[in-house]
N, C-alpha and C positions, 0 to 999 in steps of 0.2 A: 404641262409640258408636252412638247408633241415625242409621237414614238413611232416618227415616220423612219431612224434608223436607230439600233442595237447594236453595241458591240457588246459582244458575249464571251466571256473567259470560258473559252473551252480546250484549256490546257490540262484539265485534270481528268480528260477522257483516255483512256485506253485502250492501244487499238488492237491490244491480242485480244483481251477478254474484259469485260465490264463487271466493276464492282457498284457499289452502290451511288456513289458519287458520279461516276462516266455512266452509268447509266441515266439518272436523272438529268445531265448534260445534253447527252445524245438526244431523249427523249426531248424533255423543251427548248431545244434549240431547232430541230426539224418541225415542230409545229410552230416556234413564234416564223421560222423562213417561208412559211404557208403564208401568213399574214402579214408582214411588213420585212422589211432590207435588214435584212442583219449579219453584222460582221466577225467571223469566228475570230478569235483571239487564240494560236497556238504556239508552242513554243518546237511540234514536231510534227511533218507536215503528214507523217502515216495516221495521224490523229484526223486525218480529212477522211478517210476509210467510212468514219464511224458518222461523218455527215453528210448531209444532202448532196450528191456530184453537183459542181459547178458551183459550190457556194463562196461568197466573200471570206476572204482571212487576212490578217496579217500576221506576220510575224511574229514575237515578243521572247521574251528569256523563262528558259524553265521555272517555274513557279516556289519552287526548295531555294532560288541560289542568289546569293546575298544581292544580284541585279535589281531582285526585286522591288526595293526600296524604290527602284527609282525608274517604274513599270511605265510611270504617267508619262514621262517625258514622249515616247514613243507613242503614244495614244494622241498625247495633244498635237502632237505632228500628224497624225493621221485624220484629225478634225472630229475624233470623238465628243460628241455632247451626252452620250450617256453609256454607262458601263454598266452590266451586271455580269455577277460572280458566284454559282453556286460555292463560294465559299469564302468565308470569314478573312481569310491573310491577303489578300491584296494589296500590294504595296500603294497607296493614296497621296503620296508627297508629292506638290508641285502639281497638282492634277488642274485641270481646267475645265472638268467634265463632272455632271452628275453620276454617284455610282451608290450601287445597292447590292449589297455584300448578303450573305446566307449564313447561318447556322443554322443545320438542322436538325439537333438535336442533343441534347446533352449527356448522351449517354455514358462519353468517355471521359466523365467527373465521378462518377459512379464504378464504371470499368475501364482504368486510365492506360489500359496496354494498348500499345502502338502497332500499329500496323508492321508488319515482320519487315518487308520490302523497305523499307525504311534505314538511310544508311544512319549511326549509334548517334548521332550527336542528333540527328532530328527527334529520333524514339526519345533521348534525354531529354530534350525540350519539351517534348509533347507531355512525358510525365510531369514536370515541373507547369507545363502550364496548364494542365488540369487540376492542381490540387488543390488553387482559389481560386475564386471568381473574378479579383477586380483585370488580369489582362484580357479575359475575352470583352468586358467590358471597356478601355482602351480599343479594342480590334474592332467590336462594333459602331463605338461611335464616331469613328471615321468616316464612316459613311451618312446617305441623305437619307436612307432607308434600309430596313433590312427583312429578308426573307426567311421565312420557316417555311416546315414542310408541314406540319398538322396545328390544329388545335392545342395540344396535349404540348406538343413543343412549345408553344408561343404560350399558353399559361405559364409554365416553368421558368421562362425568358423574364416575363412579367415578374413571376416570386421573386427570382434572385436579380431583380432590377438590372441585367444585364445591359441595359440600353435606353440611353433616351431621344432615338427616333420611333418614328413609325412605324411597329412590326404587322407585316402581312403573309397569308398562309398562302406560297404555292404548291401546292398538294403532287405528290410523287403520284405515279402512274405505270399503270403495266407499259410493259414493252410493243412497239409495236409488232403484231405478226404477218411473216410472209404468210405468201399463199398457203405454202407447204404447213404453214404452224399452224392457219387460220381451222377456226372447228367450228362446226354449228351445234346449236344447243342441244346437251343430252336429251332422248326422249326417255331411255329407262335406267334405273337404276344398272351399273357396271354386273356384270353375271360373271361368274367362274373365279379366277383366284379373285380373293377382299385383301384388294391393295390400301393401305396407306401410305402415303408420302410426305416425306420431310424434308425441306428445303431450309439448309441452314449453314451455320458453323457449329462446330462441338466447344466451343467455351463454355466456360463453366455455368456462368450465366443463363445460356442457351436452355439446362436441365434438360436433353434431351435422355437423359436418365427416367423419367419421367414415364416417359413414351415406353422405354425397353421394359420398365417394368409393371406398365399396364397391359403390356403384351400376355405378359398370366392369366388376366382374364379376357383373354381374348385370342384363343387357340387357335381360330380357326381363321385367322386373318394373316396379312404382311404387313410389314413395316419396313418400306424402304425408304433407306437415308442417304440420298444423292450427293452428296457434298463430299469433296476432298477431303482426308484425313488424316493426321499424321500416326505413324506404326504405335506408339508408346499409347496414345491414346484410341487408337483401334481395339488394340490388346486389351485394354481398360474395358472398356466397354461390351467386346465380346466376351469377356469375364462373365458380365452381368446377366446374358442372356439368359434362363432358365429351360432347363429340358422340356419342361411340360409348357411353356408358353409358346403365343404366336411365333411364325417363322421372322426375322429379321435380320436383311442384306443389305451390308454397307457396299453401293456403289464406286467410291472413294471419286468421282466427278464423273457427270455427264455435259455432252453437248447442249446448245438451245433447242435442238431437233427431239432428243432426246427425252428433255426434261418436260416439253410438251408432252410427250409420248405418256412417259408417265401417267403426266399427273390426267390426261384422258381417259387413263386406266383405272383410276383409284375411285375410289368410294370418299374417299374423304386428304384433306391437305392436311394435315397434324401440326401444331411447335406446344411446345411446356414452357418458353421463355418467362423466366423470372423478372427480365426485364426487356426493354427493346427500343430502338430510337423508333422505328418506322414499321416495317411489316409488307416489303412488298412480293413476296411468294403469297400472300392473303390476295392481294388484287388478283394477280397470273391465274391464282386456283380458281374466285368466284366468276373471274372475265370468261372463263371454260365452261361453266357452268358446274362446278366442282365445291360443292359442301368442303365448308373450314371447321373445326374442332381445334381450338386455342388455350389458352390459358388465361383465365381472366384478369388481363393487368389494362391499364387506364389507353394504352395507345391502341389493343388490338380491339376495345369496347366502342373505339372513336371508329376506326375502319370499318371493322365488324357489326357493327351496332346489332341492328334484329334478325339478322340473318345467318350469324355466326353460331356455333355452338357452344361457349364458355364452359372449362373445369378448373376445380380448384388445381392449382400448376405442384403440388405437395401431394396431393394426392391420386397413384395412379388406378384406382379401383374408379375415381369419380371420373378420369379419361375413359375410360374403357364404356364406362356408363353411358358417356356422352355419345358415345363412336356407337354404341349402340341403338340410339332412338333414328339413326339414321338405317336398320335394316328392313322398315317396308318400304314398297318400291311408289308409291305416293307420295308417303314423309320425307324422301328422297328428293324424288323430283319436284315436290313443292320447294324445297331449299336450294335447289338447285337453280330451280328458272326466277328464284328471289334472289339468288347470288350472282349472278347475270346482272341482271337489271338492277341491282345495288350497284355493283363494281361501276357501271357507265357513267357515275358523279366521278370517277378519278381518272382524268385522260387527258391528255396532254393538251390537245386542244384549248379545254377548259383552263387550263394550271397557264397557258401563254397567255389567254382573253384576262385572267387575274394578273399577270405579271405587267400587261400593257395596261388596265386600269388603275394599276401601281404605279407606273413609271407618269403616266399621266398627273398624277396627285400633286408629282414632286413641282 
C-alpha cells in the first residue's frame, strides 16, 4: 500500500505536559512529517502546540465521548486511506480506510489502576476491561494491523493470543532535544556530589523503596527522585529514610530543563521497578551519555541489554553493589560512551522508517 499520506490520531497528546502516550505521539508524528504528508487527527487545536508549526489536521471529537463509535464517518469525508492510532479504542465502524491501532503494553492487567484524570465511569471501565483478556482482543481485531512498542510487549500479545493480525514493534524513543537540553558526550566521570537519579512514579510497583534502602550502603551518594508526589505517600517514604544512609530529596516535579540538568549531573539513572510496560527515562539517561543501574526484569534487559547495570530489584545491598562498579572514572566512561551509542537504535526516525514499512505491507 502506498504511504504517500498518514492520518495520525494525535488526540491523545497533551499540550500542558506529556505523559507517556503524548509523548510517543509527539515524537512519531514530527519524524513520520520529515518523511511523507501527514494528517494530525485532534479533537483540541492547543494540541497543535506539541506538533510541527504548520502541519495538516483535522478536526474529530474527543476521543472518551460516546462520538467515537462513529469517528470514521469524518475521516472517510476527509479522503483518508490510512489511519494510525497510538492507541487501541478507536472507534472503526463504517470506516473506509486502512487503520492500525497500538497497544503498548500490558501492564495495566497486572496493575489495573486508572489514570486519576480520568472521569469515575472511564476508571470503572478501565477496571473492568482489564481483568480478561477477550475485549482487548475485540479492540484489536478491528483493525488491519497492530503496533507495539517492544519485543517483550509483542511476545506477551503473542502468549495471550490477543490478536489475529500482524503485530509490529514501533519502538518508543527519547525526546527530542532543544539546543538548550542538547549535551555532548561526558568526557569524565561526574566529580563532587554522587548524584543518582530517579525518574518515575511512586506506585507500588515502581519499588522505589528499593533505591531508599540501598542508600545504607551507600553514604556517601544522592538519591534524587524527580517525580510529583502525593503528601500521604511522601510521608511514607521519608519514614524510610535511615540516619546513617545516603542523602535523599524528593524533588516533587521538575521541568524538561531541569530534568536534563539532573540527570547531566548524576553518575548513574536508578528504577527498582518490579514491573514496567516501557522504560523511557533508560533511553533520556543513556542518549546523555549517562550509566543505568535497573532492576533486572525482561523489558529493561530488551532496552538495556549489555550496557545496562542489572540488580536483583528485592534486594537493596545488590543495588548499592551495582551503583558501585561504576566509581572508577574508566569503568564510567566506558559505560557511558556504550550508552550513547546503544540508545541511537531507539529514535524516532527509525520507529517512522518501521511504521511506513508497516503500513506498506497492509
Amino acid at each position: 500500500m502506498k504511504t504517500d499520506h498518514i492520518y495520525f490520531d494525535a488526540r491523545f497528546i497533551r499540550y500542558d505536559h506529556h505523559d507517556g502516550i503524548s509523548r510517543f505521539s509527539a515524537g512519531l508524528f514530527a519524524a513520520l512529517n520529515r518523511r511523507t504528508k501527514v494528517t494530525a487527527i485532534i479533537n483540541d487545536r492547543r494540541q497543535l502546540i506539541k506538533l510541527p508549526r504548520g502541519c495538516d489536521y483535522v478536526m474529530a471529537n474527543d476521543p472518551t465521548s460516546l462520538k467515537e463509535l462513529f469517528v470514521a464517518f469524518g475521516l472517510n469525508r476527509s479522503g483518508a486511506k490510512v489511519v494510525f492510532s497510538p492507541m487501541q479504542t478507536m472507534g472503526s465502524w463504517f470506516r473506509g480506510y486502512k487503520l492500525i491501532l497500538t497497544l503498548h503494553d500490558l501492564i495495566y492487567y497486572r496493575h489495573p489502576a486508572p489514570p486519576p484524570e480520568f472521569n469515575w465511569w472511564i476508571r470503572t471501565g478501565w477496571r473492568l476491561f482489564h481483568k480478561v483478556y477477550w475485549p482487548q482482543r475485540v479492540f484489536l481485531n478491528r483493525a488491519d494491523a497492530v503496533a507495539t512498542v517492544s519485543e517483550t510487549s509483542k511476545r506477551l500479545m503473542l502468549e495471550h493470543n490477543l490478536t489475529k493480525r500482524p503485530i509490529s514493534v514501533i519502538y518508543n524513543a527519547a525526546g527530542t532535544f532543544t539546543d538548550d537540553q542538547a549535551n555532548e558526550a561526558p568526557k569524565v566521570r561526574p566529580r563532587g556530589a554522587q548524584r543518582l537519579v530517579y525518574m518515575g512514579s511512586f506506585m507500588d510497583y515502581k519499588n522505589v523503596e528499593v533505591l531508599i534502602d540501598g542508600m545504607k550502603y551507600l553514604p556517601e551518594y544522592e538519591l534524587h527522585l524527580l517525580s510529583r508526589i502525593k503528601p500521604d505517600r511522601l510521608a511514607e517514604l521519608e519514614h524510610r529514610v535511615q540516619s546513617d544512609s545516603g542523602k535523599v530529596v524528593f524533588h516533587n516535579g521538575v521541568s524538561e530543563d531541569e530534568y536534563h540538568r539532573e540527570l547531566d549531573q548524576a553518575v548513574a539513572l536508578v528504577t527498582g521497578s518490579r514491573d514496567e510496560g516501557f522504560g523511557i527515562p533508560l533511553i533520556e539517561s543513556m542518549s546523555r551519555g549517562v550509566p543505568v543501574v535497573v532492576s533486572d526484569i525482561e523489558i529493561f534487559k530488551e532496552i538495556g541489554a549489555d550496557v545496562a547495570l542489572f540488580f536483583d530489584q528485592e534486594n537493596p545491598e545488590d543495588f548499592a553493589k551495582q551503583v558501585r562498579k561504576l566509581e572508577s572514572n574508566p569503568n564510567w566512561t566506558e559505560r557511558s560512551a556504550a550508552s550513547r551509542k546503544h540508545s541511537e537504535q531507539f529514535n524516532w526516525d527509525r520507529s517512522a522508517g518501521d511504521l511506513i514499512e508497516m503500513i506498506s505491507k497492509l
